[in-house]
C-alpha positions in Angstrom: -27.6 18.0 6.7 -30.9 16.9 5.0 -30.5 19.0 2.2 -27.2 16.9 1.4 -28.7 13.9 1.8 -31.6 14.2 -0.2 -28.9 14.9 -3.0 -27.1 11.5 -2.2 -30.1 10.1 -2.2 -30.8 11.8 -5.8 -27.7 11.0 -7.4 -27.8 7.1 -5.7 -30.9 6.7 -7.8 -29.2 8.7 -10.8 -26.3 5.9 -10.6 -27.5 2.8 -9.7 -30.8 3.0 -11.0 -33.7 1.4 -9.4 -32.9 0.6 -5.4 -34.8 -0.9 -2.8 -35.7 1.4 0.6 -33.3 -1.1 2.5 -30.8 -1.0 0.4 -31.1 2.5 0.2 -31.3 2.7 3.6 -28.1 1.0 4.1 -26.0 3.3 1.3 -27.0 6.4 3.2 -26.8 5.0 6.8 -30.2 6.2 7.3 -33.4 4.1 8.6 -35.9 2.8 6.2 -38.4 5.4 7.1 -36.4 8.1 6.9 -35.9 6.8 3.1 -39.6 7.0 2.6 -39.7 10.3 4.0 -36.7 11.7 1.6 -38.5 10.2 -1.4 -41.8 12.4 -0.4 -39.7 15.0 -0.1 -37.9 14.5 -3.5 -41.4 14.5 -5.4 -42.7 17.0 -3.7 -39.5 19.5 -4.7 -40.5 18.5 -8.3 -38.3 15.5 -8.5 -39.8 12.8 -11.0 -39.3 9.8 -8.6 -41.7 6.6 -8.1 -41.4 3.2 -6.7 -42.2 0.3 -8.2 -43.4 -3.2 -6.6 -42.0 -6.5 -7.0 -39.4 -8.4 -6.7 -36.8 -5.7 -8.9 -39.1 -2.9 -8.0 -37.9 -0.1 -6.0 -37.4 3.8 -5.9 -36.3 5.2 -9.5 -36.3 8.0 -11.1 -38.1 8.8 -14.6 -36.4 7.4 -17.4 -33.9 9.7 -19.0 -34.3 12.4 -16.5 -31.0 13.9 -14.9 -30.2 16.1 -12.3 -27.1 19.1 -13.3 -26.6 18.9 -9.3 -23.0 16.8 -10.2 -20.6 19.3 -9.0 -17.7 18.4 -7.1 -16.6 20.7 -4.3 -13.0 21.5 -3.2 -12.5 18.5 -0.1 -14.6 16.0 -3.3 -11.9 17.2 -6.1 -9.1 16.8 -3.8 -10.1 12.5 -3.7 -10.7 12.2 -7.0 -6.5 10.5 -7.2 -7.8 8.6 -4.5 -10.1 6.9 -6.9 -10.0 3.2 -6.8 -8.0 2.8 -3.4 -11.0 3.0 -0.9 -8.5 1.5 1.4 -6.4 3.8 1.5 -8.7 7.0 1.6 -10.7 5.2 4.4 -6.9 5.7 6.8 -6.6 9.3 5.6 -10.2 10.3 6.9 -11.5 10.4 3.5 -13.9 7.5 3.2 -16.9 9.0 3.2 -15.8 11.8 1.0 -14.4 9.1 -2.0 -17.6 7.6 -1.9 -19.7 10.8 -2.4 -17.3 11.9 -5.2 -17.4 8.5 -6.7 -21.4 8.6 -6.9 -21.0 12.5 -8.1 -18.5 10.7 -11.0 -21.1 7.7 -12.0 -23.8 10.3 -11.7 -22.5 12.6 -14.0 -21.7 10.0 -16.9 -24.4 9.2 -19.5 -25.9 6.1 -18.7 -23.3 3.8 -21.5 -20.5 4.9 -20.0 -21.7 4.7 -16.4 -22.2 0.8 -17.1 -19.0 0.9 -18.8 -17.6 2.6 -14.9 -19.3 -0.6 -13.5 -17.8 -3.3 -15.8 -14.2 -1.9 -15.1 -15.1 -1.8 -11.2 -16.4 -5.6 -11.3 -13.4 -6.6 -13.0 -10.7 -4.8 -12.1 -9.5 -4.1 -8.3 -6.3 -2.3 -7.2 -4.7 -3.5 -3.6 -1.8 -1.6 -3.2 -0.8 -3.6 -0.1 2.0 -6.6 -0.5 0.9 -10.1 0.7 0.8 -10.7 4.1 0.9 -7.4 4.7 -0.9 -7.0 8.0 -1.0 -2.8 7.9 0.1 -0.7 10.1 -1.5 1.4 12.7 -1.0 5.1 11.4 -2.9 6.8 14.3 -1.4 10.2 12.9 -1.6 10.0 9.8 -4.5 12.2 9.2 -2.5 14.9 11.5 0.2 14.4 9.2 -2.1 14.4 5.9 -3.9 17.6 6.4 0.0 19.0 7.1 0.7 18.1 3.8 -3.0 19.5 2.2 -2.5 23.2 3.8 1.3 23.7 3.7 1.5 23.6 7.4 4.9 22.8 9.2 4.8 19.7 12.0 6.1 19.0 14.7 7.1 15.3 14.8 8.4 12.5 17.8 9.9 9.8 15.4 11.1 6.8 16.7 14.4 6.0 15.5 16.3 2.8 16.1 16.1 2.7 19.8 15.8 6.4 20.6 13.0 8.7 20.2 14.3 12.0 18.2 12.0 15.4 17.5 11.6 17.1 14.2 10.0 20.3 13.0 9.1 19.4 9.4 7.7 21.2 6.3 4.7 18.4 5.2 5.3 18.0 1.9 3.2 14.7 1.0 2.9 11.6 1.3 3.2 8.6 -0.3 1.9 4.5 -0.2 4.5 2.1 -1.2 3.1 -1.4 -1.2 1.0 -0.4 1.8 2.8 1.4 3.8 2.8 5.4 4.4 5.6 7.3 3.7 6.1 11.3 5.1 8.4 13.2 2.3 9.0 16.4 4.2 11.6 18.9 4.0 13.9 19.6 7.6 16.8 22.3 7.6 15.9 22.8 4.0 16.8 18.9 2.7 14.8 15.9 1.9 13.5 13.5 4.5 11.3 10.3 4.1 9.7 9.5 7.7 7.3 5.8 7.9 4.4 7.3 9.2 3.9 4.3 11.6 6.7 5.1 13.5 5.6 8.7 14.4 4.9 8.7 18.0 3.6 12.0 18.2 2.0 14.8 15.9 1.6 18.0 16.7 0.2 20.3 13.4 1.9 23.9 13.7 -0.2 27.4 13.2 3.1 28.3 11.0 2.6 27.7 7.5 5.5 27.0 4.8 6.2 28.0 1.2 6.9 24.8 -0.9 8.8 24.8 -3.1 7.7 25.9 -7.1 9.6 23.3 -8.6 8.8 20.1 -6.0 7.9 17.1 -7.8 6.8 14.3 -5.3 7.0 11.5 -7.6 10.2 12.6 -8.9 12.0 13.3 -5.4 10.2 9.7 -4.5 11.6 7.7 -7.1 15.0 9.4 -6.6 14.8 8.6 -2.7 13.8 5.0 -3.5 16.7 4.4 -5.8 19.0 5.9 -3.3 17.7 3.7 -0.7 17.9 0.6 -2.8 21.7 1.0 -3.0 22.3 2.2 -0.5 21.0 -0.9 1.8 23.1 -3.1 0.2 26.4 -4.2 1.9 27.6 -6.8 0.7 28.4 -8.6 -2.7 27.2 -12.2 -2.8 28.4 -14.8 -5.4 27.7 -18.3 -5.6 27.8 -21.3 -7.2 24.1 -22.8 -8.3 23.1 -26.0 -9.7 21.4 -24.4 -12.8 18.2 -26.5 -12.7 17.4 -24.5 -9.4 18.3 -21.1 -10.2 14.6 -20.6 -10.0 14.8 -20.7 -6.1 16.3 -17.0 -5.9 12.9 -15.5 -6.7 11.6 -17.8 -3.4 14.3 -16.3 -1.2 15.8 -13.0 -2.3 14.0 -9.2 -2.1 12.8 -8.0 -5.5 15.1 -5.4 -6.2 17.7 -8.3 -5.5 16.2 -10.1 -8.1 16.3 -7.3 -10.7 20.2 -7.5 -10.1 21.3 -10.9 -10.0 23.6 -12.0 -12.7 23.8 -15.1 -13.7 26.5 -17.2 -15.8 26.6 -20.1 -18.2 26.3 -23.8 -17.0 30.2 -24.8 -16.6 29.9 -28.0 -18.2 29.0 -29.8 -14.6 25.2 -28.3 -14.2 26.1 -26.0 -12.1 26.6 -21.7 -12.5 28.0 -18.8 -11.4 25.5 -16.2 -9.7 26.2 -12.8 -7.9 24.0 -10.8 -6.6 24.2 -7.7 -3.9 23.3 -8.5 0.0 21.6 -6.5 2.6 24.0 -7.7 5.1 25.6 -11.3 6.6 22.9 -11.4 8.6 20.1 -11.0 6.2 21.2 -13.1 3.0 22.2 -15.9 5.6 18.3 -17.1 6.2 18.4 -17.1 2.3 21.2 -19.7 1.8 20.1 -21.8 5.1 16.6 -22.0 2.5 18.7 -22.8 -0.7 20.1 -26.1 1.2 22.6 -27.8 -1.2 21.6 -26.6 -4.2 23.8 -23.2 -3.9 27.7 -22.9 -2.1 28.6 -19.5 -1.2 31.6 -18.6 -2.5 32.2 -15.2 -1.6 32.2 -12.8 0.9 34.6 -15.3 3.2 32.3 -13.9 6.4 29.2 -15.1 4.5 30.6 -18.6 3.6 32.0 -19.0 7.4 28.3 -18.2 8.6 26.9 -20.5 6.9 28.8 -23.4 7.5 28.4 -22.4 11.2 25.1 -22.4 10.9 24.5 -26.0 9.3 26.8 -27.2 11.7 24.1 -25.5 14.9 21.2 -27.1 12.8 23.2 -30.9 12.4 23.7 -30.9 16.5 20.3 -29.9 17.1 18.7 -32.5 15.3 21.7 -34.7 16.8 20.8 -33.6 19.9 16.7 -34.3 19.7 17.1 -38.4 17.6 20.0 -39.1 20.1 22.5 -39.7 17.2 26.4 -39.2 17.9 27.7 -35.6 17.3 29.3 -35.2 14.1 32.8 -33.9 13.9 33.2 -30.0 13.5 35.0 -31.1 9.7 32.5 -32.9 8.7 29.5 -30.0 9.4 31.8 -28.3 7.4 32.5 -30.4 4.3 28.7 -31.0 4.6 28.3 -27.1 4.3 30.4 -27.2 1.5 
């Protein structure tokens, strides 16, 4: 355990250059006097470390010294994707493995392109997670991850609608869309995509299985997306838009919505026609409620009918609070129209 340490503490100093005791301290998790003791013991193996005083003093090593102790091992290797999405290696188990490779990485660079390292990690910052994304707790998601690492098979409770159904599943990875974990794993020999979040239960299997030689996970992944995409969509929505506030779809409607809508020329009045496919009744409804009177639906009929009913629940509710007279059923309809 020491041993390992004092080469954290090694390449730390190899990395970041000159570093206070508390700082130090607090990189390792360590107390401060166990930090003075390490550096003792550093120089004492032969190491060529000092400290300085003053206000930027602190431990360093000799100038242009290096250590060739850099190399990665297997569990290190296996983060190095993981590069960059702290966030997401800390849920898999991994974040204290990421952070030794990264300072194995920044150690191992010659010192221009180590600050190089630094000015792209100071300006640049990946958050895979959409906005207000709360996360999800993924208590078995490490279960499910080291699955995937060894070719295991898994025994799954996945909640389902309202029922609770059991798999036995060959692991065979995983994937973060927008931050969210996704389980691609293979039962009775075909595809399945399984939200982590919703695993109830995890059970990792002695039995191990062969995967397949020609499994691409990106591949199958973008083919499952696509699949999905279409497949959720129900309904074909057109409308008529006042053109100055077509703008308003990207407000209301899903992105991959967005990527289809179709929209035509300005009739000659200001207004357009627009189509675009629906998840269901239900679901573009909220949508058109937003888009008040600057959109009609024209089409599907059930669609139109909805929303009329629903202006017409909104009008006697706020009827119903100011103490104004009920409008007549035809006129909550002209006015959804």
């Amino acid at each position: 355990m020491r041993a390992s340490r004092l080469l954290q503490l090694l390449l730390h100093l190899q990395a970041h250059g000159p570093t206070s005791a508390p700082k130090l301290a607090e990189a390792l998790e360590v107390s401060v006097r166990t930090i003075y003791r390490d550096l003792e013991a550093l120089s004492a193996a032969g190491v060529p470390v000092y400290s300085e005083a003053g206000r930027n003093g602190g431990a360093r090593l000799v100038d242009g010294w290096r250590t060739r102790l850099t190399g990665l091992t297997g569990e290190e290797a296996d983060t190095l994707p993981l590069l960059g999405m702290p966030a997401a290696a800390a849920e898999l188990g991994l974040g204290s493995v990421l952070a030794a490779t990264e300072l194995k990485v920044l150690a191992a660079l010659p010192p221009e392109l180590r600050t190089r390292a630094r000015r792209v990690a100071q300006r640049l910052h990946l958050d895979p997670a959409g906005w207000f994304h709360r996360g999800e707790a993924v208590p078995h998601l490490a279960t499910v991850a080291e699955a995937a690492w060894d070719d295991r098979r898994l025994h799954i409770r996945y909640e389902r609608g309202d029922k609770v159904v059991e798999r036995t599943v060959d692991a065979l990875g995983l994937v973060l869309k927008a931050g969210t974990w996704y389980l691609v794993a293979s039962h009775r020999g075909q595809p399945r995509t399984y939200r982590v979040s919703r695993i109830a239960a995890a059970e990792l299997l002695a039995e191990r299985f062969e995967r397949p030689r020609d499994f691409d996970l990106a591949a199958l992944w973008a083919a499952s997306s696509s699949s999905f995409e279409h497949a959720m969509f129900r309904i074909d929505v057109r409308l008529r838009m006042r053109v100055t506030e077509v703008g308003l779809l990207r407000l209301v409607l899903d992105p991959v919505s967005i990527r289809m809508v179709d929209v035509g020329p300005d009739d000659g009045t200001g207004w357009c026609d627009v189509a675009f496919p629906g998840e269901s009744v239900d679901v573009v409804f909220r949508a058109m409620l937003f888009l008040g009177d600057a959109a009609e639906v024209v089409g599907p009929p059930a669609l139109r009918e909805r929303v009329v009913q629903g202006v017409a629940a909104a009008a006697a509710l706020y009827e119903a609070r100011s103490g104004a007279a009920p409008m007549a059923s035809t006129s909550r309809a002209a006015a959804a129209r």
